[in-house]
C-alpha positions in Angstrom: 0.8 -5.8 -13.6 3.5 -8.0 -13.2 5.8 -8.5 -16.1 9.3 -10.7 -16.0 9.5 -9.4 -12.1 8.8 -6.0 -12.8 5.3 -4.5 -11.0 3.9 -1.6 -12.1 1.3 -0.5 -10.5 -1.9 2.2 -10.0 -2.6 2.4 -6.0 -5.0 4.4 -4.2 -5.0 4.2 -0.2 -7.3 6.1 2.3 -6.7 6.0 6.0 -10.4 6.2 7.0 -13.6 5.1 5.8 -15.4 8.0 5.9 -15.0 10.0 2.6 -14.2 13.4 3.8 -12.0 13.0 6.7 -9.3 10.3 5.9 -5.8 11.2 4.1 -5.5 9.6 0.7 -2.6 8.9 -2.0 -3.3 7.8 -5.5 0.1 6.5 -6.6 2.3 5.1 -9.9 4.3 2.5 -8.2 7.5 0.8 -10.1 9.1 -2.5 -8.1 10.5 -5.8 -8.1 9.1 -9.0 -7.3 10.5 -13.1 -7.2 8.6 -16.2 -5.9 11.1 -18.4 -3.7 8.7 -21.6 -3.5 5.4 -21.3 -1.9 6.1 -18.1 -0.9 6.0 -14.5 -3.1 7.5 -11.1 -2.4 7.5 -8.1 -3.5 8.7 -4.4 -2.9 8.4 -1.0 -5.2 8.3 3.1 -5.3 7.1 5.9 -7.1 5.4 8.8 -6.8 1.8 10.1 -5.8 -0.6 12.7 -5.1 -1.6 13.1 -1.9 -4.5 15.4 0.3 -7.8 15.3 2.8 -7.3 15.6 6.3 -4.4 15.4 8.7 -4.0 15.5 12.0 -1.3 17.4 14.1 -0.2 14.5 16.4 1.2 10.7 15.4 -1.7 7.9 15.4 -5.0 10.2 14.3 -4.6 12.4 17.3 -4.1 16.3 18.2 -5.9 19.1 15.9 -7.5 17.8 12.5 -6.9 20.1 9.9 -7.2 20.1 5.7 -4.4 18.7 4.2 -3.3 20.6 1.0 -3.1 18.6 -2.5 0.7 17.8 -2.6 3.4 15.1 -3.5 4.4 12.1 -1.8 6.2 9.2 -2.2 4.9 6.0 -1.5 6.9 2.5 -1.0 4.7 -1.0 -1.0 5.8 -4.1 0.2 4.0 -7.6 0.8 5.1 -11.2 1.6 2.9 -13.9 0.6 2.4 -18.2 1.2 0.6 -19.9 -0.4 0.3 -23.4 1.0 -2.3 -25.0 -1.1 -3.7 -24.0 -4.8 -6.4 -22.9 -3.3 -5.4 -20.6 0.1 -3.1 -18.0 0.1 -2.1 -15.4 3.2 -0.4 -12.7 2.9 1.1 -9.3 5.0 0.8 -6.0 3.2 2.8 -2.7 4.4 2.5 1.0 2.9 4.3 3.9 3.6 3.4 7.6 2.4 6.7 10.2 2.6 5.7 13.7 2.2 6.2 17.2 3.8 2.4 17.4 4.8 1.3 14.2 6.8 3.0 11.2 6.6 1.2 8.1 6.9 1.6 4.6 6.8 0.4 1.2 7.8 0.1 -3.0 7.5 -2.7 -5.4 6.6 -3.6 -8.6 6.0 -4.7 -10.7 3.7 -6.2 -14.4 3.3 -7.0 -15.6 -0.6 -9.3 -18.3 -1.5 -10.3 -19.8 -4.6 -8.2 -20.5 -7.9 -5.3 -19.4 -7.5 -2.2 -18.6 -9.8 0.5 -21.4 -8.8 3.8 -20.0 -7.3 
């Protein structure tokens, strides 16, 4: 939800797509976000429960082991253009703090259709 340039948000991530043997967060997120023309950005925080499996190197390597249920703290940001009404792109970052396994990453994104105008 975006509200006055307030985001609240409910996120969930997983870092594999095989149920069972990814690490996950589900998150409450708080941020900010402002349009500056074509483009929209957007940054927040919060707080989230995080578990599954984890590994004991950087980048998914070294020994996998169960991850106990714990707290995190997550920060999202994204930068988005939209050149036309009807195409939007768009790069995605997350980041999970925590004291068990750390994780993070960036995506992509391209949006077509009717679109909201910036």
């Amino acid at each position: 939800v975006n509200y006055n340039n307030h985001l609240f948000l409910i996120s969930t991530t997983s870092t594999d797509f095989d149920f069972g043997n990814e690490t996950w967060d589900v998150a409450l997120i708080y941020g900010q976000s402002m349009t500056y023309r074509s483009f929209h950005l957007s940054a927040g925080t919060g707080v989230a429960i995080i578990g599954g499996e984890g590994y004991s190197d950087l980048f998914g390597r070294g020994t996998k082991s169960s991850i106990e249920t714990s707290i995190g703290f997550p920060l999202r940001g994204q930068i988005s253009w939209q050149p036309t009404r009807f195409l939007a792109f768009g790069i995605n970052s997350f980041v999970n703090v925590n004291t068990e396994q750390p994780f993070g990453g960036i995506g992509v994104s391209v949006r077509m259709g009717k679109l909201q105008q910036l």
